[in-house]
PAMI-555302 format. One record per atom (N, C-alpha, C): x, y, z; residue in one letter. Coordinates in steps of 0.1 Angstrom, whole numbers, plus 5000, padded with zeros to 4 digits. Layout:
PAMI-555302
XYZA...
//
This chain:
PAMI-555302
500374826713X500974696718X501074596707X500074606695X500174516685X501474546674X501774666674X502574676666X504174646672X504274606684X505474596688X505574426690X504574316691X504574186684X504574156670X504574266660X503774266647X505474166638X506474156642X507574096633X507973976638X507473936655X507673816660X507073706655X507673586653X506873466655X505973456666X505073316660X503673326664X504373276683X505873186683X506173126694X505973226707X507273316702X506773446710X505773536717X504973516708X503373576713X502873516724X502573366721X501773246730X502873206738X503773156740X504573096743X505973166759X506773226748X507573276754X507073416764X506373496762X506173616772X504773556783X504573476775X503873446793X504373326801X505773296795X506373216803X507473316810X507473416806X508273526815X507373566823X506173646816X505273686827X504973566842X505073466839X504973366850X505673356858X507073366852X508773366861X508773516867X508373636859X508273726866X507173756881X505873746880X505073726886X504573596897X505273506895X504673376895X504773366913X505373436921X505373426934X503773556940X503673676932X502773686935X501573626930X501473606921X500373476916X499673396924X501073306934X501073236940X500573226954X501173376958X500473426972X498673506969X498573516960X497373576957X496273456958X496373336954X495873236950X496073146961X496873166968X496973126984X496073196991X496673316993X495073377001X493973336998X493173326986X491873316984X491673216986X492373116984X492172926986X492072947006X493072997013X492173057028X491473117029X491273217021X489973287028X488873177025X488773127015X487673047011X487372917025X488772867025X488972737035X488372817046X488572947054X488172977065X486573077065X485873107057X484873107056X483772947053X484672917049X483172717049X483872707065X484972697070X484772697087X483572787094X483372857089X482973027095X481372927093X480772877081X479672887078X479472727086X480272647085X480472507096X479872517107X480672627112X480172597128X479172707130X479072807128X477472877126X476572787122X476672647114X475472597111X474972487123X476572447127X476672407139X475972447153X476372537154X476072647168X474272597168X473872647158X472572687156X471472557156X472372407144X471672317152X471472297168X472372317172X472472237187X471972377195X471972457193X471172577199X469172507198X469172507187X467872477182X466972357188X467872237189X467972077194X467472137210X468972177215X468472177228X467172317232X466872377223X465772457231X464572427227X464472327214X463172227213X463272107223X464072057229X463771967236X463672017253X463972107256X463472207270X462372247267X461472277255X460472317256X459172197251X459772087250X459371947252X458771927262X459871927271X460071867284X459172027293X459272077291X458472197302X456772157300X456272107284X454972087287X454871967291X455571887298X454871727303X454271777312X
//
């Protein structure tokens, strides 16, 4: 691979092929990085309301077992 950049300018190396590689790629990039930005967004949901559930599960069966010893 080195020897087929070996007569280019340095522009080419940094510059130019990974501004193709971007235009080439750049829609899957895009959806790739979309997905994970949801998955992410819908697992902190996922971990929300499981933390949720579990207070108010908790709340109310400490306070029924409050109330049962008066």
């Amino acid at each position: 691979m080195g020897e087929i950049f070996a007569g280019l300018p340095w522009w080419v190396k940094w510059i130019a092929v990974p501004v193709i590689a971007l235009v080439v790629f750049g829609g899957l990039i895009a959806s790739v990085v979309g997905f994970v930005i949801g998955l992410l967004f819908k697992v902190l949901v996922l971990v929300a309301l499981v933390g949720g559930l579990i207070y108010v599960v908790r709340k109310f069966t400490s306070s029924s077992s409050s109330r049962s010893d008066f």
